[in-house]
DRENDORO-283299 format. One line per 2 residues: number of its first residue (from 0); their letters; for each residue x, y, z of C-alpha. Coordinates in pm, whole numbers, plus 50000, padded with zeros to 5 digits. Last residue first. Example, Ala and Ser with C-alpha at 12.3 -4.5 7.8 and 13.67 -1.06 7.14 Angstrom:
<zaros>
1	SA	51367:49894:50714; 51230:49550:50780
</zaros>
This chain:
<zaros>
295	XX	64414:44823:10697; 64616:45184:10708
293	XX	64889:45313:10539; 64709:45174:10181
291	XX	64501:45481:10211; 64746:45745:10314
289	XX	64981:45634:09993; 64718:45632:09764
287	XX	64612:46002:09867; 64910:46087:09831
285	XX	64988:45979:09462; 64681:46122:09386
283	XX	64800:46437:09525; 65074:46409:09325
281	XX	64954:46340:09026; 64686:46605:09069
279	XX	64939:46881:09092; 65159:46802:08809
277	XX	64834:46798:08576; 64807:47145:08712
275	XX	65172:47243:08676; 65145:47070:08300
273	XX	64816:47293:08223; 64471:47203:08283
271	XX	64093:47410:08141; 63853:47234:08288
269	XX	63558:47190:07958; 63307:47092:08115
267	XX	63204:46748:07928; 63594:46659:07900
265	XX	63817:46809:08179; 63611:46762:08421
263	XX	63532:46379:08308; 63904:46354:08329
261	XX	63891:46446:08708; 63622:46260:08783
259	XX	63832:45955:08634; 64125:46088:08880
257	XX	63865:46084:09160; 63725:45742:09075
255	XX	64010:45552:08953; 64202:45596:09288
253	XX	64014:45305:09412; 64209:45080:09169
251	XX	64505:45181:09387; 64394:45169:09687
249	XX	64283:44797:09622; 64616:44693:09460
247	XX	64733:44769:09822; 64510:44617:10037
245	XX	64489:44291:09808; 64195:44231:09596
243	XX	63914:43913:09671; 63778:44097:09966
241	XX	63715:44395:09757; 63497:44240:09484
239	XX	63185:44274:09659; 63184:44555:09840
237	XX	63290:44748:09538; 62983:44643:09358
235	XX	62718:44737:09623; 62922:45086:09657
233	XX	62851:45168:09256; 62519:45018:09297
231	XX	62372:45205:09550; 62438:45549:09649
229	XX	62655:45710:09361; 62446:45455:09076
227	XX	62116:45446:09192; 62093:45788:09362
225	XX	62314:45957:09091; 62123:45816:08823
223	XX	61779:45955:08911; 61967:46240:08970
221	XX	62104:46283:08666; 61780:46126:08476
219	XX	61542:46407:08668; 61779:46699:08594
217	XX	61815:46606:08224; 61409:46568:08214
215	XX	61331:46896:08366; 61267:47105:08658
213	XX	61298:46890:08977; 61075:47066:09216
211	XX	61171:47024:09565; 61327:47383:09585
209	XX	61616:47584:09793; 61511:47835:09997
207	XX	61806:47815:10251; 61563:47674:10547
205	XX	61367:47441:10317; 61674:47292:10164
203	XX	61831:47225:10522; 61510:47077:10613
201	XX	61522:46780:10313; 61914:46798:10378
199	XX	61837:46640:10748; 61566:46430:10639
197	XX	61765:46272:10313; 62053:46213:10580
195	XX	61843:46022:10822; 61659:45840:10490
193	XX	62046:45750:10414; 62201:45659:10742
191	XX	61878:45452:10804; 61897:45275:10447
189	XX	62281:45220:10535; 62239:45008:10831
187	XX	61941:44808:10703; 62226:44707:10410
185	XX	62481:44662:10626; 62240:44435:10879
183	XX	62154:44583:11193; 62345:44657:11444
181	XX	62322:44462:11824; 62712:44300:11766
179	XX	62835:44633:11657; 63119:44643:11407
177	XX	62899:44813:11172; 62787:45131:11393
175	XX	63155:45185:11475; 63249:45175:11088
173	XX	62985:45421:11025; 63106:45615:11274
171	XX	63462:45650:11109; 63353:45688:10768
169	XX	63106:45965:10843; 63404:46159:11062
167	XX	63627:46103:10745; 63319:46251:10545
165	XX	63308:46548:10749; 63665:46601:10772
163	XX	63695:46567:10330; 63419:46770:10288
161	XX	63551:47036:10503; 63877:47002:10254
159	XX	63641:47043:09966; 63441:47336:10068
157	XX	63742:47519:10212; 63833:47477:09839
155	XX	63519:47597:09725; 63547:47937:10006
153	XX	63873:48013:09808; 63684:47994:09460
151	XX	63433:48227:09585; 63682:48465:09737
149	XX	63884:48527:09371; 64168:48314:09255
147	XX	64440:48616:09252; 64556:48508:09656
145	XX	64608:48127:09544; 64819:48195:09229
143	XX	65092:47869:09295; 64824:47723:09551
141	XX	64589:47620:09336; 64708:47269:09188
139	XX	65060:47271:09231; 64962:47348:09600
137	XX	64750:47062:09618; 64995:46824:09467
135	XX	65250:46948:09716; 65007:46867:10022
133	XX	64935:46555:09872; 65299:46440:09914
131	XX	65380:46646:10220; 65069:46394:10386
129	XX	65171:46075:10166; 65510:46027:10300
127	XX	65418:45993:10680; 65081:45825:10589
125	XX	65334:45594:10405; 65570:45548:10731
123	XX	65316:45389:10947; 65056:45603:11192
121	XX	64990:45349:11471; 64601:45308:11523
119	XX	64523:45417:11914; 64104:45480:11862
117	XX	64037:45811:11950; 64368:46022:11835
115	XX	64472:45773:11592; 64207:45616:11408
113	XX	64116:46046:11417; 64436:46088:11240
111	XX	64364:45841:10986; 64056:45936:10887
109	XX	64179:46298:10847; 64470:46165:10630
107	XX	64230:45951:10418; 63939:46254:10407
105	XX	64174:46374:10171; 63940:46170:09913
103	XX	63707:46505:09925; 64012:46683:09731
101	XX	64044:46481:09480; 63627:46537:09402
99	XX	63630:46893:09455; 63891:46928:09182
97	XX	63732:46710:08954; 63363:46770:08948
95	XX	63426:47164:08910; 63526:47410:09195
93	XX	63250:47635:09222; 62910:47384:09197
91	XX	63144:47069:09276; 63261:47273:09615
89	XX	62904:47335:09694; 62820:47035:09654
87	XX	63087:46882:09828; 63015:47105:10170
85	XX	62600:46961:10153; 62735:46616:10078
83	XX	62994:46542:10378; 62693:46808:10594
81	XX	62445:46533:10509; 62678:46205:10576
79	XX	62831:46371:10931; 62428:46418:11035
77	XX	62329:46065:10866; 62657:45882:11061
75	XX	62521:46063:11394; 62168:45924:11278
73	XX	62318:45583:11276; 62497:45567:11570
71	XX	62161:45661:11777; 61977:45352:11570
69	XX	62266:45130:11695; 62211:45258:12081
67	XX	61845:45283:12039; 61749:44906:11982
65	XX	61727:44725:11658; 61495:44872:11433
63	XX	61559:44769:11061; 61570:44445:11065
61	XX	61636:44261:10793; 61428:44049:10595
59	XX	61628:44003:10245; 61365:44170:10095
57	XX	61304:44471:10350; 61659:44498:10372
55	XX	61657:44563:09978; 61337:44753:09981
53	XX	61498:45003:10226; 61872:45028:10012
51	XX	61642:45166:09727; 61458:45412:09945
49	XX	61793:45509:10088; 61946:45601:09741
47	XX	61648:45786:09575; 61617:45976:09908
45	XX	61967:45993:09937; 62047:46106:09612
43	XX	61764:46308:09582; 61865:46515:09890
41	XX	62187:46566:09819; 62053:46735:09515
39	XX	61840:46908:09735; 62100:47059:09864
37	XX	62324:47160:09588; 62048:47348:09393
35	XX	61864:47208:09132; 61940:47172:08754
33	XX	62105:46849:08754; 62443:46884:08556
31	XX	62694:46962:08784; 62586:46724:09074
29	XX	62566:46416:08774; 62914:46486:08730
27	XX	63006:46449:09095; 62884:46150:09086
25	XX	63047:46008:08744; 63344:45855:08935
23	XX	63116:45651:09196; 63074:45438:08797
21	XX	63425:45377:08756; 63494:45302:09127
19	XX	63191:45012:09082; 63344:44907:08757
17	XX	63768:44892:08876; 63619:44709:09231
15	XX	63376:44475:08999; 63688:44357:08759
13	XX	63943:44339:09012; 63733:44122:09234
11	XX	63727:43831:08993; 64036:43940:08847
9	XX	64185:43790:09162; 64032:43504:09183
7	XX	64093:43401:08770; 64480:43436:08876
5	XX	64628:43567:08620; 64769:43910:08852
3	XX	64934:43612:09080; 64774:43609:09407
1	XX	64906:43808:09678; 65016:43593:10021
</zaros>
């Protein structure tokens, strides 16, 4: 049964689940405005990230290692993780922070079909409405002059919508590697995923020429922040007021952090948006909302 919106409870997770989505909203921000290429800044934020989430199992005295099997999930989740990052970077870098951002919360529809396909989840009725839904935002969004928006803008939205099946695929695993009885904690869990996914992007940068070097103070304090606060804390906070929200007042709150990317888009960067545009992300929203309450 919901709680009454006055009940002290409820707010109790409200509050943290509106923060932490408030603060995952400024990730793609930080992206745009370190100076290094979009690898390595996957890389930081991992790195940064993982070696965080490290000292934390370390200090509540998890286990790391626990057998192959978990430790084999884990890298599988840091493969989907680092290719999920390396696609929305690039999408971010030609796209913009908002954009690439709505778009990379499609992975809802993806996740869902794959719950289907490999798992036997029931597709409800909202997933039904929310596909055409998000589908019409998207083509409010680009699609109206899709042919006159130039080959690198086409290859960010492939970008986005790659990042969106790569970071269903991450979801799913991840949520096999949790369920385990043999895992690790959550927090070991996710300092493996990380460091795996910091390796991976760490040779992915090498092999496309990108650089280590972090070239100046803006570039440290964005990434600096993007580790703590897109890898860490943001998540940390969620998970902690989301068991005291219902399902559906949960989507919705969740929905703060690509529509607040969004605005941030529009304000340090300038996104230029007309009514078709702002038409566009509504609905698409609106979609994504309705494919993420579908499903428990």
């Amino acid at each position: 049964m919901n709680q009454p919106p006055g009940n002290p409870s409820l707010l109790s997770g409200l509050l943290p689940v509106m923060f932490g989505a408030s603060m995952i909203s400024f990730s793609a921000v930080f992206v745009k405005l370190a100076h290094v290429g979009p690898t390595m800044a996957g890389f930081y934020r991992v790195l940064f990230g993982g070696a965080i989430l490290t000292a934390l199992a370390l200090a509540q005295r998890k286990r790391i290692w626990n057998g192959p099997r978990p430790f084999g999930l884990a890298v599988a989740a840091g493969v989907l993780f680092a290719l999920d990052l390396s696609f929305w970077h690039r999408s971010i870098h030609i796209l913009g922070p908002g954009l690439s951002t709505i778009l990379s919360n499609f992975q809802v529809f993806f996740l869902s079909g794959m719950g289907a396909l490999f798992m036997g989840e029931r597709l409800g009725g909202r997933l039904a409405l929310g596909i055409p839904l998000a589908m019409a935002g998207l083509y409010f969004l680009v699609g109206l002059n899709f042919a006159s928006l130039g080959e690198d803008y086409q290859r960010g939205l492939i970008y986005g919508l790659l990042t969106a099946v790569c970071y269903g695929g991450y979801i799913l695993t991840l949520r096999q590697l949790q369920t385990r009885s043999d895992a690790p904690g959550r927090t070991a869990n996710l300092s493996i995923v990380s460091l795996v996914t910091a390796l991976i992007m760490g040779v992915e940068g090498l092999l496309q020429g990108e650089r280590f070097l972090i070239p100046d103070t803006q570039s440290w304090a964005a990434l600096l922040a993007y580790g703590v606060a897109g890898q860490v804390l943001g998540w940390v906070i969620i998970a902690r007021g989301l068991p005291r929200v219902p399902a559906s007042l949960a989507g919705l709150v969740l929905l703060l952090q690509p529509t607040l990317a969004f605005v941030w888009d529009i304000l340090f960067f300038d996104k230029p948006l007309d009514m078709v545009q702002g038409l566009g992300a509504s609905l698409a929203l609106g979609g994504i909302y309705l494919g993420a309450t579908s499903r428990k």
